[in-house]
C-alpha positions in Angstrom: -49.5 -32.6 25.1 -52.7 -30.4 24.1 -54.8 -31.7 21.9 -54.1 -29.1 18.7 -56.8 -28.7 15.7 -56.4 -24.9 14.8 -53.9 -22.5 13.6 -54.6 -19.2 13.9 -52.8 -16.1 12.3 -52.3 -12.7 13.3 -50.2 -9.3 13.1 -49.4 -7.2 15.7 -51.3 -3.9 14.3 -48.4 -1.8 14.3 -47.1 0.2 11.5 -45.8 -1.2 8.6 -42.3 -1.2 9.1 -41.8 -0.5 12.6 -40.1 -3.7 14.6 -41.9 -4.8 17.8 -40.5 -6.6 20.0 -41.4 -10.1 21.9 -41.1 -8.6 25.2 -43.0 -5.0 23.6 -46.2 -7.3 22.8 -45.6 -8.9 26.1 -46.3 -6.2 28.3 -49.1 -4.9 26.1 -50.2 -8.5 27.2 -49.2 -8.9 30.9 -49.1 -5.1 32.1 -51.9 -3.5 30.2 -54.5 -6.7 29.5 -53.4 -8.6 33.0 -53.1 -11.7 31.1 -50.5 -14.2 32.3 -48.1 -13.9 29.6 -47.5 -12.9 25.7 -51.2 -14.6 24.5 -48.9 -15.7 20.8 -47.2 -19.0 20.6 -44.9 -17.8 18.3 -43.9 -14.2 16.8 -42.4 -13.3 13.7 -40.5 -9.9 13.2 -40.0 -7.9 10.2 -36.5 -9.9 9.6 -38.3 -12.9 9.8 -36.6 -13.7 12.8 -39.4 -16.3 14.4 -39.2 -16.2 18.2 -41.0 -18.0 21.0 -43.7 -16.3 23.2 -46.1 -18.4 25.6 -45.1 -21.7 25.9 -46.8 -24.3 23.5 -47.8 -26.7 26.0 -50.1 -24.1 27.7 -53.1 -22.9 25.6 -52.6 -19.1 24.3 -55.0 -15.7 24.6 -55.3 -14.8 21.6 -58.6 -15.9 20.3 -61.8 -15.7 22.4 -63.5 -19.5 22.1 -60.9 -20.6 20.0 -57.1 -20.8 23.0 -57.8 -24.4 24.3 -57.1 -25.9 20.9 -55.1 -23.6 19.0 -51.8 -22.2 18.1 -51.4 -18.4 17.7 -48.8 -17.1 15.4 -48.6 -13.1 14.9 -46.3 -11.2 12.5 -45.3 -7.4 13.7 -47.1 -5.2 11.2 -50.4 -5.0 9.4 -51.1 -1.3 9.3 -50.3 1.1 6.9 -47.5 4.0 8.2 -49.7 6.4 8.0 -53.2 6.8 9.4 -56.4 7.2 7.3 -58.1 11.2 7.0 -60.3 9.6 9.9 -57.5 9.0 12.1 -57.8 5.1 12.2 -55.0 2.8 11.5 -55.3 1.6 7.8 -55.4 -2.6 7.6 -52.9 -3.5 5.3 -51.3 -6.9 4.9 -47.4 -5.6 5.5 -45.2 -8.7 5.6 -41.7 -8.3 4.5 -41.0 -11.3 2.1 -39.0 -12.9 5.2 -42.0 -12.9 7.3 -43.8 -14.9 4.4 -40.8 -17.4 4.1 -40.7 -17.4 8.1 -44.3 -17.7 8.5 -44.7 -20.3 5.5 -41.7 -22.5 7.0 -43.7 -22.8 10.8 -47.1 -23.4 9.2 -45.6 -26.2 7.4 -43.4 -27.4 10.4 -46.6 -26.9 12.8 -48.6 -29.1 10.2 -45.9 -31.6 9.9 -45.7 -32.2 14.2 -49.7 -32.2 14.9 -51.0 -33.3 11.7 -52.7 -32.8 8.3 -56.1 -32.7 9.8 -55.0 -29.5 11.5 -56.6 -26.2 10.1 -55.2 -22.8 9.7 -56.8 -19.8 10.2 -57.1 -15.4 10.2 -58.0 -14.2 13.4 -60.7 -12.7 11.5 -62.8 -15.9 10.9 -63.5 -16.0 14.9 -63.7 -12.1 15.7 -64.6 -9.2 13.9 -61.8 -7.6 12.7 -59.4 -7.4 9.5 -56.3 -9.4 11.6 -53.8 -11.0 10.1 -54.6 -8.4 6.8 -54.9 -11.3 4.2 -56.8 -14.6 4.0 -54.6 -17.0 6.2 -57.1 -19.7 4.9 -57.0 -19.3 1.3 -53.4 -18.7 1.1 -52.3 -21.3 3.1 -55.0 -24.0 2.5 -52.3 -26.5 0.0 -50.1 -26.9 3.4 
C-alpha cells in the first residue's frame, strides 16, 4: 500500500451545473493530456454520486510534486455558468449540498483508513490557481 500523507481537493472547472462524467474527465486525461488514466482518485458528481477514477494503489496526476503521496478528489463544477465580460470562466465554489455531504463523508472515511496525521488540501496550495473554489484546508481542518 502507498504510503499516503496528503489529501488534495479539486473541481472539474466546468460550469456550475453541468454534470461531467468519469469517463468525460477521462479522456480530457488519457486522449488530450496522454496521461495513463483519469489523474483523480475519486470523483464526485453534482448528485453527489462519488465514483472511482485511477485506482488508489497507484499514485494520481493531479498535482505536480505532490501524486506520490496523495489522494486526489475532484467535484464536477467550480465555475460560474456564465463567463466573465473578459471571456474567462468565473471561479466559483459551485457544490450542490450533496457534493458537500459526499465530499465530507470520503474526507472522513479517507482519514479514518490512513490516519489522523493525514492532511487535506486545495489544489491551490501547490499550484497557482483558484481549484477546488473554497479553502479545502480551513473547512475541513476539524476532520
Amino acid at each position: 500500500m502507498r504510503k499516503i500523507d496528503k489529501i488534495i481537493v479539486h473541481c472539474s472547472a466546468t460550469q456550475e451545473g453541468k454534470d461531467i462524467s468519469v469517463e468525460t474527465i477521462r479522456g480530457w486525461h488519457v486522449n488530450g493530456r496522454g496521461w495513463s488514466d483519469i489523474g483523480y482518485h475519486y470523483i464526485i458528481g453534482l448528485d453527489g454520486l462519488t465514483e472511482v477514477g485511477r485506482p488508489i494503489e497507484r499514485p494520481g496526476a493531479h498535482t505536480k510534486g505532490e501524486n506520490k503521496n496523495s489522494i486526489g478528489i475532484c467535484y464536477i463544477g467550480g465555475v460560474e455558468s456564465e463567463r466573465g465580460k473578459n471571456g474567462k470562466w468565473i471561479a466559483k465554489d459551485t457544490r450542490t449540498d450533496e457534493q458537500k455531504i459526499s465530499l465530507l463523508n470520503l474526507l472522513t472515511t479517507l482519514k479514518s483508513i490512513y490516519g489522523d496525521d493525514v492532511t487535506i488540501h486545495g489544489h491551490r496550495e501547490f499550484a497557482a490557481k483558484s481549484c477546488p473554489c473554497f479553502d479545502a484546508n480551513k473547512e475541513y481542518c476539524n476532520i
